[in-house]
C-alpha positions in Angstrom: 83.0 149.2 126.2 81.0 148.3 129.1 77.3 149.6 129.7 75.1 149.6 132.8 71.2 149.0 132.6 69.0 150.0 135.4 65.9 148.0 136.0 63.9 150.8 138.6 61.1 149.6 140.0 61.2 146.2 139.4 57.6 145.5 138.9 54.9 142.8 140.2 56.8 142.6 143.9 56.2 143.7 147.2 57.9 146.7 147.8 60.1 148.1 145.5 63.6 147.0 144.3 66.4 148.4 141.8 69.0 146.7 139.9 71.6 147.9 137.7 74.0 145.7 135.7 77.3 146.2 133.8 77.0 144.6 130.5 80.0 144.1 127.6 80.3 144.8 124.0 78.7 141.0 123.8 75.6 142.1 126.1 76.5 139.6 128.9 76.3 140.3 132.8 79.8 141.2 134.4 78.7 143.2 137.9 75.6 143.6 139.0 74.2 145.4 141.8 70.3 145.0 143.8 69.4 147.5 146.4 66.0 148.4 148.0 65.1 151.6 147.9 63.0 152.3 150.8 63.3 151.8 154.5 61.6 149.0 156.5 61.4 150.9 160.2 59.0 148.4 162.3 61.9 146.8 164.4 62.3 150.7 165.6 58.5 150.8 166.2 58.0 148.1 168.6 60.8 149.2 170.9 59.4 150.4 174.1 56.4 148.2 173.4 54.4 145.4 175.2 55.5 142.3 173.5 52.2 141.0 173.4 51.7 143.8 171.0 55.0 142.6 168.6 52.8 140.3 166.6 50.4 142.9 165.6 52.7 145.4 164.1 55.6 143.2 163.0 52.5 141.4 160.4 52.9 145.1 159.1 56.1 144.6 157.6 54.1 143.2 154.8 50.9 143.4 152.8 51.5 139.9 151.5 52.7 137.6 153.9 51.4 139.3 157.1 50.6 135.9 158.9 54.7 135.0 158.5 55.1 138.0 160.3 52.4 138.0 162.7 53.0 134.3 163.3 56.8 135.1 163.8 56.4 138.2 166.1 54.0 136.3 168.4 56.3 133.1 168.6 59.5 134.6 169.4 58.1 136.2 172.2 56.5 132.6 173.4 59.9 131.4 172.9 61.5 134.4 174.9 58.7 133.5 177.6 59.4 129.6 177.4 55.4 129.0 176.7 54.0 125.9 174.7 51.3 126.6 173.4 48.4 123.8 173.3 48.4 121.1 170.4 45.1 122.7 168.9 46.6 126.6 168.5 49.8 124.9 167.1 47.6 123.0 164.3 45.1 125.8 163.8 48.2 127.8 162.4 49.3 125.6 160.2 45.9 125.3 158.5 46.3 129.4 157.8 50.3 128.9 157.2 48.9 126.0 154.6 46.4 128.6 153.1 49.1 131.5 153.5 51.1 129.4 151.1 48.7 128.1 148.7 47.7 132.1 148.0 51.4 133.4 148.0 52.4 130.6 145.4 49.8 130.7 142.8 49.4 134.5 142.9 53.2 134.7 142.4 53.2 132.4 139.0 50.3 133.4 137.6 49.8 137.3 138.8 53.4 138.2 138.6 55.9 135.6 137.3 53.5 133.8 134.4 54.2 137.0 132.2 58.1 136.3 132.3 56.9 133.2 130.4 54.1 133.6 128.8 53.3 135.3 125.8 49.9 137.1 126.1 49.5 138.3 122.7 50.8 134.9 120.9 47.4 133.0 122.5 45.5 135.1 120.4 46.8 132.9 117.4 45.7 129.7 118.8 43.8 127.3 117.7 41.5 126.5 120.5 40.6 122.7 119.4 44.5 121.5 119.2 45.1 123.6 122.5 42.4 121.8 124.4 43.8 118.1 123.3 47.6 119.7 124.0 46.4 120.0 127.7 46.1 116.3 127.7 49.8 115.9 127.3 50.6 117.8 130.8 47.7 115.9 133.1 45.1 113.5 132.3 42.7 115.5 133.9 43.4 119.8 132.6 41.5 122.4 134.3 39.8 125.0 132.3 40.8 124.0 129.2 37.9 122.6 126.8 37.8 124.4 123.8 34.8 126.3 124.3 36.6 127.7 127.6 39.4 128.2 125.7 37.6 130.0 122.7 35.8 132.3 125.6 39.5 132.9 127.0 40.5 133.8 123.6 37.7 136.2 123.2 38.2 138.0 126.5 41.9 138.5 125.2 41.1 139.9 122.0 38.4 142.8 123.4 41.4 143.7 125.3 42.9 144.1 122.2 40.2 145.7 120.3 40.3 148.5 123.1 43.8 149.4 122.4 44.8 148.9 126.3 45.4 145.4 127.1 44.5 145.7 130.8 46.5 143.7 133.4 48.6 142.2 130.4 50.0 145.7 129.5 53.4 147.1 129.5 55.2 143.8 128.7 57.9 142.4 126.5 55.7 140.1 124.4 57.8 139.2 121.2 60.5 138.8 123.0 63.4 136.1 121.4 63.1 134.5 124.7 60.1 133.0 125.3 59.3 129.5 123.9 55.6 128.7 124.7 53.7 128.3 121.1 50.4 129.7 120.8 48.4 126.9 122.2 51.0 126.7 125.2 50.1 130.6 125.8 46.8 130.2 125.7 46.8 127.3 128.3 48.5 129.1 130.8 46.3 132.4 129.8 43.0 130.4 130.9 44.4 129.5 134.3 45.8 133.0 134.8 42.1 134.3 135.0 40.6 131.3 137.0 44.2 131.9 139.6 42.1 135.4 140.3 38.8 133.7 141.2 40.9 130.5 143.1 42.6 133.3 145.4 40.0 134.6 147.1 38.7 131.2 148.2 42.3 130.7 149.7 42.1 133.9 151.1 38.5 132.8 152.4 40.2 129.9 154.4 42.6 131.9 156.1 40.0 134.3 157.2 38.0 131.6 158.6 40.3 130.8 161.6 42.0 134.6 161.2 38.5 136.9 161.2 40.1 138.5 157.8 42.7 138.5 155.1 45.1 139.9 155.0 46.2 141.2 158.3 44.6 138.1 160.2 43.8 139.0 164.4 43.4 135.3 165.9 47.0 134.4 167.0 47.8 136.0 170.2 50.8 135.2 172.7 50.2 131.8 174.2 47.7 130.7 171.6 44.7 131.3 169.7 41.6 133.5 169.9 39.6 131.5 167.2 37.6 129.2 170.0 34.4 129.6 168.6 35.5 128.6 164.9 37.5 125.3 165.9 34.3 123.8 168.0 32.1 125.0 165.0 31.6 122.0 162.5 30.1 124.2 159.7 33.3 126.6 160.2 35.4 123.5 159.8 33.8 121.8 157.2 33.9 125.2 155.3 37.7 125.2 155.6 38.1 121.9 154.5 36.2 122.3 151.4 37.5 125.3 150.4 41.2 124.3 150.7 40.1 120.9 148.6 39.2 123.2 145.6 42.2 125.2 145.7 44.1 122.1 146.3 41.9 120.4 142.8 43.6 123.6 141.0 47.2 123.3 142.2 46.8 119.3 140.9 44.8 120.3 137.6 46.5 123.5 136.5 49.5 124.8 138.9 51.6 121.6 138.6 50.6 121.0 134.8 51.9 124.2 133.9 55.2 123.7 135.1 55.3 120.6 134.0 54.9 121.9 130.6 57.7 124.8 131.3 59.9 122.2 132.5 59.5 120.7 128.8 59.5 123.7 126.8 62.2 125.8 128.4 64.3 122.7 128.9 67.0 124.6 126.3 66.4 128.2 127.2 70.0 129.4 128.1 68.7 132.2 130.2 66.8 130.3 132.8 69.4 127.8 132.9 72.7 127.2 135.1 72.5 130.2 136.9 71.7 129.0 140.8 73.2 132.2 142.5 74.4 131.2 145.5 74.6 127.2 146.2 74.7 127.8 149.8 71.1 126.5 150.6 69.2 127.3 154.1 66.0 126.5 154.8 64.1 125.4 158.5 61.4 123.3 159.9 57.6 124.4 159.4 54.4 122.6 159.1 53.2 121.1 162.1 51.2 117.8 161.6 50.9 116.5 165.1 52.6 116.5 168.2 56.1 115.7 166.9 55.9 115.6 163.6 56.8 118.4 160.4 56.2 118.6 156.9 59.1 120.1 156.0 62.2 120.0 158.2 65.6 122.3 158.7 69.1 121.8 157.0 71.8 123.5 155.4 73.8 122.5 152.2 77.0 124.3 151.3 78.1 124.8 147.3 75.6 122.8 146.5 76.8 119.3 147.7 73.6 117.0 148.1 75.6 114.7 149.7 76.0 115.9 153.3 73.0 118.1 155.1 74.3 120.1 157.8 72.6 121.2 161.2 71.2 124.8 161.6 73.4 126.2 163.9 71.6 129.7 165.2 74.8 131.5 166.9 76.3 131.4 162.9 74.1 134.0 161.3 74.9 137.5 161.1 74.2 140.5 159.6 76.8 143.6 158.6 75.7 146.3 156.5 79.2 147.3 154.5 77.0 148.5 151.7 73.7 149.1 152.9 72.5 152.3 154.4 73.1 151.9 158.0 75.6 153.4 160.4 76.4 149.8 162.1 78.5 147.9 159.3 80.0 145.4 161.1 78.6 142.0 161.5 76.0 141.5 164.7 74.4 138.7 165.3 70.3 139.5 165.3 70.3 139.6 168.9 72.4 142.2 168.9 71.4 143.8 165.9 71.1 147.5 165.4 68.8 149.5 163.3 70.2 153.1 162.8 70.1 154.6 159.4 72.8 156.3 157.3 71.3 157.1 153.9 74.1 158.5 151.6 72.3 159.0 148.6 72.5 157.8 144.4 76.0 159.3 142.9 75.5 160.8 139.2 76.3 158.4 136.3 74.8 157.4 132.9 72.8 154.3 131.9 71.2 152.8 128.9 67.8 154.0 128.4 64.7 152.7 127.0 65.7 154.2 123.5 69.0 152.2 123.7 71.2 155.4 123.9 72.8 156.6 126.5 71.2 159.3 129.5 72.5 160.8 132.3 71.1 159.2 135.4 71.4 158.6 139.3 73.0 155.6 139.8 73.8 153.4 143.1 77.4 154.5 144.7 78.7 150.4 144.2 82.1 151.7 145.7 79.8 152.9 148.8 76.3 152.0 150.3 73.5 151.3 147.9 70.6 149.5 149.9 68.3 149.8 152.7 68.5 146.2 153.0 71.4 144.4 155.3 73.6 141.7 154.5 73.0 138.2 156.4 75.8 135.7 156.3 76.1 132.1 157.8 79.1 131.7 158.8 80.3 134.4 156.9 78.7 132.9 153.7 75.8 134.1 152.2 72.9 132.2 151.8 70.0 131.2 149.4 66.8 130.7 151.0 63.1 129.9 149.8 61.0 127.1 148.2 64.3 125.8 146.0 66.3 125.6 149.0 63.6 124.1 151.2 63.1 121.3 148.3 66.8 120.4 147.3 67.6 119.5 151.5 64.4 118.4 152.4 65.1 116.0 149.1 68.7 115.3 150.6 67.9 114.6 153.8 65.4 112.0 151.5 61.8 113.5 153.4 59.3 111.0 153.0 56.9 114.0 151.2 59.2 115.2 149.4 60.9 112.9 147.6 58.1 110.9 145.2 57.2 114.5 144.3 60.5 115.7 142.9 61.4 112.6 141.3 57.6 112.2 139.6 58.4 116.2 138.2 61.4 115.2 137.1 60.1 112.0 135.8 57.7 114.1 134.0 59.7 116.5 132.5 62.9 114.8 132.0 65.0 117.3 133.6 68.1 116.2 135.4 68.3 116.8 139.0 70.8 119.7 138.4 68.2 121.4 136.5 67.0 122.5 140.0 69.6 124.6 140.9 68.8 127.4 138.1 65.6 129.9 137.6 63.4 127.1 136.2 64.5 125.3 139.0 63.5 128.1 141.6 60.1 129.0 139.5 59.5 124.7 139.4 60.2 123.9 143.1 57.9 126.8 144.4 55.1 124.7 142.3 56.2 121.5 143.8 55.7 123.2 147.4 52.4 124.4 146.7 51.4 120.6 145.6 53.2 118.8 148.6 51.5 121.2 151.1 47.8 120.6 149.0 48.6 117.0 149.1 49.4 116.9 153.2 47.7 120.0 154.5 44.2 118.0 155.8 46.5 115.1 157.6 46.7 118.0 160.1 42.9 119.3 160.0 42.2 115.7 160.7 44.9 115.7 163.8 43.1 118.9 164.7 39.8 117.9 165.0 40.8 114.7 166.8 42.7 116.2 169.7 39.2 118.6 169.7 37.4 115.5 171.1 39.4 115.1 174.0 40.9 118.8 174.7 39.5 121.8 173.6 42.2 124.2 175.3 43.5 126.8 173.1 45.8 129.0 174.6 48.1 128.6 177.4 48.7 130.5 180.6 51.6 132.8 181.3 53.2 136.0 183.4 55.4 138.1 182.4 57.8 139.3 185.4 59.0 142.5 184.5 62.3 142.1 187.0 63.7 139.5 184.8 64.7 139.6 181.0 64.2 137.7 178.1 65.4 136.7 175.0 63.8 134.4 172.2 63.2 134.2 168.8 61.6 132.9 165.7 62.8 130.5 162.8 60.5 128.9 160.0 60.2 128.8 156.2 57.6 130.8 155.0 56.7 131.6 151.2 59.7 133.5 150.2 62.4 131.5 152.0 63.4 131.3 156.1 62.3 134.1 158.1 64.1 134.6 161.5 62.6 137.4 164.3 64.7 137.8 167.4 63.6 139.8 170.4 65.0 141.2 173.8 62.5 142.1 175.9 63.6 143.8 179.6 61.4 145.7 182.3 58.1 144.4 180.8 59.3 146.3 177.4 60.7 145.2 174.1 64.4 146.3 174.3 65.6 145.2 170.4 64.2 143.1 168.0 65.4 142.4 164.5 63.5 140.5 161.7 65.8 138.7 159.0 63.6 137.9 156.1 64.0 135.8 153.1 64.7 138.4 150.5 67.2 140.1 153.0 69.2 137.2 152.3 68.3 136.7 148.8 68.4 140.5 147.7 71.4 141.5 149.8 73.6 143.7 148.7 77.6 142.9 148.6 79.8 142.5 151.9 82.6 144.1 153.2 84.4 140.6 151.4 82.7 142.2 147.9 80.8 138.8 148.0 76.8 139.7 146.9 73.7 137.8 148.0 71.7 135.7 144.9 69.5 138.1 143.5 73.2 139.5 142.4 75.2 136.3 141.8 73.1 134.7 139.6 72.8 137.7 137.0 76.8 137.8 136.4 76.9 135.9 133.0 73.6 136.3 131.4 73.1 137.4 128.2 70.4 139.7 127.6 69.1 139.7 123.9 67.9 143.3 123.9 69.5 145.7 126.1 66.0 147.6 125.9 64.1 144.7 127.0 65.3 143.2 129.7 63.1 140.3 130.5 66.1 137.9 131.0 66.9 140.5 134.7 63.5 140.6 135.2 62.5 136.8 134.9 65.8 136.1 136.9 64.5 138.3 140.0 60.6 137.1 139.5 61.9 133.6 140.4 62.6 134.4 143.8 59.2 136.1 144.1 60.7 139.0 145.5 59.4 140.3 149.1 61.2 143.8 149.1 59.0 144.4 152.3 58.0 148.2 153.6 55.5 149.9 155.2 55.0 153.5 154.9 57.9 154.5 154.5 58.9 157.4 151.3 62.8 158.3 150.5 63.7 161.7 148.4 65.8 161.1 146.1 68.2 164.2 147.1 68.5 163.1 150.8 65.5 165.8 152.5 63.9 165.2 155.0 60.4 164.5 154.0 58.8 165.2 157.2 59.6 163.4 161.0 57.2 161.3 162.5 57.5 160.9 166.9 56.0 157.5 167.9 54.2 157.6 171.2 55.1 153.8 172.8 52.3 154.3 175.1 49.6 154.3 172.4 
């Protein structure tokens, strides 16, 4: 007899996210369903708006990645306006993409995925000597790892313990049959788990250098950048470039080690294995270097055939919203993309609860709409996007960064190439991302302070006729996969605009065709040990480092109106 387990919130994400699954009397995945539960409203806020205000609400979509969003709102209006902005703007955001990155990445292993695989508890059964010369087998040069480190690690761990509440570690499945680390392993990846929160805020420092904060940066603005001062100031410069080497020194030291050492260890783990989702990979050019060069570049690969790399073709993406709570369900292309919601509500149903016996509960209405989040298709298809797909066709179109990395990993870990296309995969190539923007990011500084010497122009002129209309947009890859915002902009005003993020293609629910985006496909088959513990789900959805992005936005359960909000465009 079939069961269905709801995972509601998902945890350690932005925003919040529901799954439910439909397991058998063997506890393996037949259906599953992944809907988010509140409503992302900005693309109705900027309607009636200057667009050379876009940038500065659309970085609200997000409390994580703001600069994707502020970056992207302020270049599809360039692109709608047909500016180019000068060399140095162009370079000065890629040094805050490159620390945007950097800080998404290793918050995402350590803060929120590193739990998934690491067991807490088990470091406190370590011995701290043999742990210290284990590091030694992942890097010949370990960060934070001698044993009197290690031993200090160990102590911090057990107060935590003594206490009876253990702090940020709380609340997860630690036992579990899963996990594969031994003691020492744990307590390797526990040590840089604390130095990740200390490393953050000095990425978070280098994007505020050029951005006046973090998050929420104010420096970009339509045309160019605002940050004069800081580019002709050497002690702002030098500040940025040594900053971003120590972060760098930890994704090289203790990032990449670590998943060199998962890549080892979970090598034989069933449930991260074989499970890519969709094969259907889209990613798109970001990274400026110079004038004419990118770090990363564009490409599609379809069912997961290396073997041919297809052209981006824009006019091919879509989105319908069969099952998602909007009135417009068939497919628009963003241009044309409405935003009106239709909220019909959770249906009555039961579910396993944390007891392992069955309760009454609301559950999503699968035969009907159960997300606030659209559908995308290419094509028709649906897509995977993020750090997996940018790696596998940057590595098939055989990019000169990209290559010598993947192969050294897999080198390393002895992992077939195939072993990409799977949750280790996903958590492995968002590591190897990280270390080829480290490894590449100060080739552009240096381009940057260069063209300084002979032009110091950082924004570039414009007029915006308001007897004419435009339409432009913006396509890049950004932390959780390709982010796409189109506008329409008519009588000075913005008439539409729709933003297509990564986890709308990753999380989206199924189309009118019953076909479901990744998050979905790649939970049909797993086997979950304990139907009360469901870290196989939850390590499954971690690996796409979820972005289920909102603002302020609150839903009652029953369908009430909460309250109603009139937004005054002229503000």
């Amino acid at each position: 007899m079939s069961q269905k387990i709801i995972v509601d919130p998902i945890t350690r994400i932005e925003g919040h996210l529901r799954v439910e699954v439909v397991v058998d009397d063997n506890n393996i995945v037949k259906e599953a369903y992944t809907g988010s539960t509140l409503w992302r409203g900005i693309e109705t806020i900027v309607k009636g708006r200057d667009p050379r205000d876009a940038g500065f609400m659309t970085q609200r979509i997000c409390g994580v990645c703001t600069f994707s969003h502020y970056k992207a709102g302020i270049v599809a209006v360039e692109n709608a306006l047909g500016i180019t902005p000068p060399l140095n703007a162009l370079l000065t955001r890629t040094l805050m993409n490159a620390a945007l990155f950097l800080h998404d990445h290793i918050v995402h292993f350590y803060q929120l995925h590193a739990l998934d695989w690491v067991d807490v508890v088990s470091a406190l059964s370590a011995d701290v000597k043999k742990a210290s010369d284990l590091a030694f087998n992942y890097t010949p040069n370990p960060y934070a790892t001698g044993a009197d480190k290690l031993l200090e690690v160990q102590q911090r761990l057990k107060a935590f313990v003594d206490k009876g509440n253990l702090g940020p570690f709380a609340n997860a499945y630690y036992g579990h049959s899963t996990y594969r680390f031994n003691p020492e392993q744990n307590l390797i990846a526990l040590s840089h788990y604390l130095e990740c929160l200390r490393i953050q805020r000095i990425i978070a420092q280098c994007m505020a250098i050029f951005g006046s904060k973090n998050p929420h940066p104010q420096s970009l603005t339509v045309g160019g950048v605002t940050c004069v001062m800081d580019l002709l100031s050497p002690s702002r410069m030098g500040e940025y470039m040594e900053k971003f080497k120590e972060v760098a020194d930890f994704v090289n030291r203790a990032y990449y080690p670590d998943l060199v050492m998962a890549g080892k260890v979970y090598a034989n783990e069933p449930s991260v294995l074989n499970d890519v989702g969709v094969a259907n990979l889209y990613t798109f050019k970001e990274f400026q270097m110079g004038r004419d060069e990118w770090l990363f570049e564009s490409g599609i690969i379809k069912n997961g055939d290396l073997s041919k790399v297809y052209e981006v073709e824009e006019d091919k993406i879509t989105e319908e919203a069969t099952h998602s709570w909007y009135a417009d369900n068939e497919p628009l292309h963003p241009y044309d993309g409405k935003t009106n919601p239709n909220y019909t509500g959770l249906v009555d149903g039961e579910s396993i609860d944390h007891h392992g016996k069955v309760a009454h509960t609301k559950n999503f209405d699968t035969k009907g709409k159960y997300s606030w989040i659209k559908a995308p298709r290419y094509e028709g298809e649906p897509m995977q996007v993020g750090p997996l797909a940018n790696i596998v066709v940057n590595y098939a179109k055989g990019n000169q960064y990209v290559v010598p990395v993947v192969d050294t990993f897999l080198k390393e870990t002895n992992l077939p190439l195939t072993a990409v296309f799977s949750t280790l995969g996903r958590t492995a190539t968002r590591c190897l991302e990280a270390k080829i923007i480290a490894d590449n990011t100060l080739r552009a500084f240096d381009n940057l302070v260069e063209n300084l010497k002979v032009d110091e122009s950082t924004c570039a002129p414009y007029v915006i006729d308001k007897n004419k209309e435009y339409k432009g947009r913006y396509m890049g890859h950004v932390p959780r996969g390709t982010l796409s915002h189109w506008c329409r902009i008519k009588n000075g005003v913005i008439e539409n605009w729709q933003a297509v993020v990564p986890s709308t293609w990753n999380a989206s629910p199924k189309d009118a065709k019953g076909v479901g985006g990744s998050y979905e496909q790649c939970l049909i088959g797993l086997k979950i040990a304990d139907v009360k513990q469901p870290l196989e789900i939850i390590r499954k959805i971690h690996s796409y480092d979820p972005c289920i992005a909102c603002a302020v936005h609150v839903m009652d359960a029953k369908g009430n109106n909460l309250s109603e909000y009139k937004v005054n465009v002229n503000l």
